[in-house]
N, C-alpha and C positions, 0 to 999 in steps of 0.2 A: 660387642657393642653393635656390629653389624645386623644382629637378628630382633634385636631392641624385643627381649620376652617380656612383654606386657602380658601378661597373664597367661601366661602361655603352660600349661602341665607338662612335666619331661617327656610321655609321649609323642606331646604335640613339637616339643624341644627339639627332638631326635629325628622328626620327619623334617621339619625345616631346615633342620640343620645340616642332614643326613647326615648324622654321627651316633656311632654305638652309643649303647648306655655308658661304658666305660670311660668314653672319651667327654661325653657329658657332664660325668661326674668331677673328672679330672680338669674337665673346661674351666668348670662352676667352681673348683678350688680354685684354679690358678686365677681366674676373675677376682677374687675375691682377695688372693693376696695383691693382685695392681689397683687394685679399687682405691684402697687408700691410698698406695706411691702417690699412683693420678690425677688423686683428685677427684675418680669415678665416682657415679651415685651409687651404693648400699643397693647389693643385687639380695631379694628376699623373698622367700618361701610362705606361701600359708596355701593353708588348704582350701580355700576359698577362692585363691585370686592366683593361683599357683608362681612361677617367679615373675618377680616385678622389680624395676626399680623404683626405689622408695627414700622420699622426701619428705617424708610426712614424721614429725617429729615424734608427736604421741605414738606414732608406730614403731620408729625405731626403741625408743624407749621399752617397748612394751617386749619386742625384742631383745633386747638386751637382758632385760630380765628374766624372759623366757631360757636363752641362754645360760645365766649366771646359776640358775636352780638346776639346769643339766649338770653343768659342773662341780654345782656343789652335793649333788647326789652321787657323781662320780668319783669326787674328792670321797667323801664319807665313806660311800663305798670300799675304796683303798685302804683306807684308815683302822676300818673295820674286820676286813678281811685279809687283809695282808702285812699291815704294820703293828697291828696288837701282837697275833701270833707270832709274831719278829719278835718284837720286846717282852712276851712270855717268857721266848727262847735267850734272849740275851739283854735283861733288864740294864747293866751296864754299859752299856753299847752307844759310845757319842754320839757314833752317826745315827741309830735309830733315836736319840734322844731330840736328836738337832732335827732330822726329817718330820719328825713328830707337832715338834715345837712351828714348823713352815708352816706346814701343812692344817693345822688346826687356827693360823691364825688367814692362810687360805682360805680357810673352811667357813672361818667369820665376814671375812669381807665379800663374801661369793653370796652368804647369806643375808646381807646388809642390802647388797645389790640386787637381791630375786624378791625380797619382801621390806622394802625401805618401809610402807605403810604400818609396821610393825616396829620401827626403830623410836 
């Protein structure tokens, strides 16, 4: 909160800050989980404005779904490469049956979330 990165690139993050990259990164986690406890503003990344805090509603928005399509490519990802081959291997298998059944309807609501103008 002290360094208020208004557009600041993690280069420029790290010399203000004098903090390793490492510590930067792990900052900008931990920022992020007190962000909401606190009450803080939404600390965000673009390549344009590099980190900022962000009030701007259509922005977060825009965010969030930037977000939800990471996840649901990652999701997919999972499903595809790791959980099919499972349930090749063992088509009976609750738990693969149940992790399946989360996960796909994860898969729907991440996708709901990254492309609503499609819903």
């Amino acid at each position: 909160m002290e360094t208020a990165p208004v557009g600041l690139k993690k280069p420029r993050l790290m010399v203000v800050t004098e903090l390793t990259p490492s510590q930067i990164v792990r900052g900008l986690a931990a920022y992020h989980e007190l962000a909401g406890e606190k009450g803080w503003p939404p600390l965000r990344w673009t390549f344009a404005n590099g980190y900022h805090f962000c009030q701007d509603p259509d922005d977060l928005r825009e965010w969030e779904q930037d977000w939800a399509e990471v996840k649901y490519t990652q999701v997919s990802s999972f499903i595809s490469s790791v959980l099919v081959p499972h349930e090749r291997l063992f088509p009976k298998s609750r738990w693969v049956g149940h992790l399946r059944a989360q996960l796909l309807a994860l898969q729907s609501t991440l996708d709901v979330i990254a492309n609503p103008e499609f819903q």
